[in-house]
MOPAC internal coordinates of N, CA, C and O (Angstrom, degrees):
PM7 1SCF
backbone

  N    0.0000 0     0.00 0     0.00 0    0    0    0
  C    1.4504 1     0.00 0     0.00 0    1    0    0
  C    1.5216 1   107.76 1     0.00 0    2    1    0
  O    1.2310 1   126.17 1   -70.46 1    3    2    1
  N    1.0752 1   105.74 1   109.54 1    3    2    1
  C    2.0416 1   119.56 1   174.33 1    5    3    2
  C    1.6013 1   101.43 1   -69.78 1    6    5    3
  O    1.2310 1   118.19 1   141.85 1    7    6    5
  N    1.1080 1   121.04 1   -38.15 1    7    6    5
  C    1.7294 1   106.66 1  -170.21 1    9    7    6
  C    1.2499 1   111.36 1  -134.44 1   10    9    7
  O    1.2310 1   113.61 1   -41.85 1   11   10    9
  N    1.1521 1   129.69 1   138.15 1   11   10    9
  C    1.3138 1   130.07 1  -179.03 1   13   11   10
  C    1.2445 1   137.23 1   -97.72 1   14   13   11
  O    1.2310 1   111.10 1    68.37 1   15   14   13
  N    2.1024 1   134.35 1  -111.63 1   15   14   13
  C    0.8355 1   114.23 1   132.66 1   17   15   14
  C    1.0396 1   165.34 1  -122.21 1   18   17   15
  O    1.2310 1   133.27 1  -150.11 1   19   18   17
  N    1.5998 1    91.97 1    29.89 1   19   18   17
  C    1.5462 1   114.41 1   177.72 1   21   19   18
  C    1.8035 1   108.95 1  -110.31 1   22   21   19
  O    1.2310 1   113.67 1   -68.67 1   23   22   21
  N    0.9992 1   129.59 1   111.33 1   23   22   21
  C    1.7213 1   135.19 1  -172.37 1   25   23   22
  C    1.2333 1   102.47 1  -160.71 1   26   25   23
  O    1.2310 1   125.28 1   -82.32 1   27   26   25
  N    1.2383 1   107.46 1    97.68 1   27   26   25
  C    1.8887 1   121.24 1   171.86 1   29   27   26
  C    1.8294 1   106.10 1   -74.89 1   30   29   27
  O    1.2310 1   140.18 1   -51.29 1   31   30   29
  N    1.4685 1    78.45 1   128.71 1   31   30   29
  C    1.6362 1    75.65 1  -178.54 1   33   31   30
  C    1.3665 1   119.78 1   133.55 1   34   33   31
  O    1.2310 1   121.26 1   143.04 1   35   34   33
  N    1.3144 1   115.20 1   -36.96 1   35   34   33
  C    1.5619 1   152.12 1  -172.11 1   37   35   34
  C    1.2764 1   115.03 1   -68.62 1   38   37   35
  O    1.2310 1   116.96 1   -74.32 1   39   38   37
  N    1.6291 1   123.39 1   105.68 1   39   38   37
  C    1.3525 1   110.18 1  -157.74 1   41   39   38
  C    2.1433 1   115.98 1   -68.27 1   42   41   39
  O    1.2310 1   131.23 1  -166.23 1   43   42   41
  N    1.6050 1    95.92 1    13.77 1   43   42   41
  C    1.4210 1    80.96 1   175.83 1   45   43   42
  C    1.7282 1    96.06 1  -123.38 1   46   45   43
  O    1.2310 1   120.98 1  -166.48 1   47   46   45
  N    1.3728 1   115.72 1    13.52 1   47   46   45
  C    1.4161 1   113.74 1   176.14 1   49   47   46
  C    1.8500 1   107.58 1   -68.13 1   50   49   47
  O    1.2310 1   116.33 1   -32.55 1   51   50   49
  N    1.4040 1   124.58 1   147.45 1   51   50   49
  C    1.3630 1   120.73 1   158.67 1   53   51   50
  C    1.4730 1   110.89 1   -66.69 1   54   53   51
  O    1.2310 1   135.73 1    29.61 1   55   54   53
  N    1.2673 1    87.16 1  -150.39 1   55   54   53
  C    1.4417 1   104.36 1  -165.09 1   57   55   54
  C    1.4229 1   132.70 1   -76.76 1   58   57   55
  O    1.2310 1   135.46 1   150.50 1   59   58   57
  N    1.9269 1    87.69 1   -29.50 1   59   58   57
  C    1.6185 1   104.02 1  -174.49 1   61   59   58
  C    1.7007 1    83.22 1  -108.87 1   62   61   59
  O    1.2310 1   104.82 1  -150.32 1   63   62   61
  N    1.2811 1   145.66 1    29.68 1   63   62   61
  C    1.8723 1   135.63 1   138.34 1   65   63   62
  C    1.4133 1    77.50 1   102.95 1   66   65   63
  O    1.2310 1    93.73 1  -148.45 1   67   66   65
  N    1.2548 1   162.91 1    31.55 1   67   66   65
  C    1.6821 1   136.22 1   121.84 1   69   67   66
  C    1.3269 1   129.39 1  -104.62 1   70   69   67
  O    1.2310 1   132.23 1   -36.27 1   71   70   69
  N    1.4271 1    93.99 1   143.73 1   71   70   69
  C    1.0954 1   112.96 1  -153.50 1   73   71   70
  C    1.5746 1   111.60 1   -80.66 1   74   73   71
  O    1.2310 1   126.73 1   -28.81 1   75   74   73
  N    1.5954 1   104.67 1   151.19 1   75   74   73
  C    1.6636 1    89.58 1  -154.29 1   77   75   74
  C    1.3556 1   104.53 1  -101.27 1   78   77   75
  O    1.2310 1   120.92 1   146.07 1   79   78   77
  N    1.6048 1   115.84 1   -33.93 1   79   78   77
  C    1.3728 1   115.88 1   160.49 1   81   79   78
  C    1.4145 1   121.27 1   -40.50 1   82   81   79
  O    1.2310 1   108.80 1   147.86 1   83   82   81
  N    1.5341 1   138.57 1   -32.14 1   83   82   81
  C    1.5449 1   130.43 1  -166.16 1   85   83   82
  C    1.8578 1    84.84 1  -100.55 1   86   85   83
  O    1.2310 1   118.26 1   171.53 1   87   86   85
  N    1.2299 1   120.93 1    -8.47 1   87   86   85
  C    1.4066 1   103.45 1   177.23 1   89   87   86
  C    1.4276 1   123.65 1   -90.33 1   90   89   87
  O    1.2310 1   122.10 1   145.52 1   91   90   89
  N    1.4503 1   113.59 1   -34.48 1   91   90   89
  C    1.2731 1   122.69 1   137.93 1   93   91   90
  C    1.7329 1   130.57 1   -33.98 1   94   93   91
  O    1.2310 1   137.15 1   102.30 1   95   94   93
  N    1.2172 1    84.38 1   -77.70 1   95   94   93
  C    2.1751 1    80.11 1   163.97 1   97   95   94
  C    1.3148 1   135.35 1   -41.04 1   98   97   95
  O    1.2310 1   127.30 1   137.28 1   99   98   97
  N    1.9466 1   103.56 1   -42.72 1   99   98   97
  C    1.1182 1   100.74 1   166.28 1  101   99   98
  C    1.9242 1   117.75 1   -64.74 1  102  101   99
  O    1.2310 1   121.61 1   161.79 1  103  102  101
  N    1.1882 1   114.52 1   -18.21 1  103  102  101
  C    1.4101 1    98.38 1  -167.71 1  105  103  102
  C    1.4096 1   101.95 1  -101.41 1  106  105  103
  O    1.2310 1   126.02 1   179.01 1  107  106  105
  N    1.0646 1   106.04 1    -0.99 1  107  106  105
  C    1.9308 1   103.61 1   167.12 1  109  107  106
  C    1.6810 1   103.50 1   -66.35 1  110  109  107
  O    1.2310 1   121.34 1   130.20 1  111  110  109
  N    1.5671 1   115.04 1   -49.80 1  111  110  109
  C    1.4523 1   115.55 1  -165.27 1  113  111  110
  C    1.6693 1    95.29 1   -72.69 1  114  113  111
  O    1.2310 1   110.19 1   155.65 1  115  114  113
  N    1.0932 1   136.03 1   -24.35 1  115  114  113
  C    1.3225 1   126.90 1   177.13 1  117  115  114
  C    1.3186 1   114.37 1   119.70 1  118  117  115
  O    1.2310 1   118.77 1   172.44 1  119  118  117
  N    1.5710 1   119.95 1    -7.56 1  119  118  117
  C    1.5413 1   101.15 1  -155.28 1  121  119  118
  C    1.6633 1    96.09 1   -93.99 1  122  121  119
  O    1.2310 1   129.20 1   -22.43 1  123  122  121
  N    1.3707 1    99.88 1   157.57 1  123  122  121
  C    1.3750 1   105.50 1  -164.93 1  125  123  122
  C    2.1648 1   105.80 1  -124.44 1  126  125  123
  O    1.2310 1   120.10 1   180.00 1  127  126  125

């Protein structure tokens, strides 16, 4: 994985550059 979840720029990053799709995923797998 080249990018994670902070990448400003990213048409699914917010506002402050994370990305909301890998933040979502992460909270499907649980980790907190």
């Amino acid at each position: 994985m080249y990018t994670g979840l902070y990448e400003p720029g990213h048409p699914l990053a917010d506002e402050e550059g994370f990305r909301r799709d890998v933040i979502d995923l992460v909270r499907e797998l649980g980790v907190s």
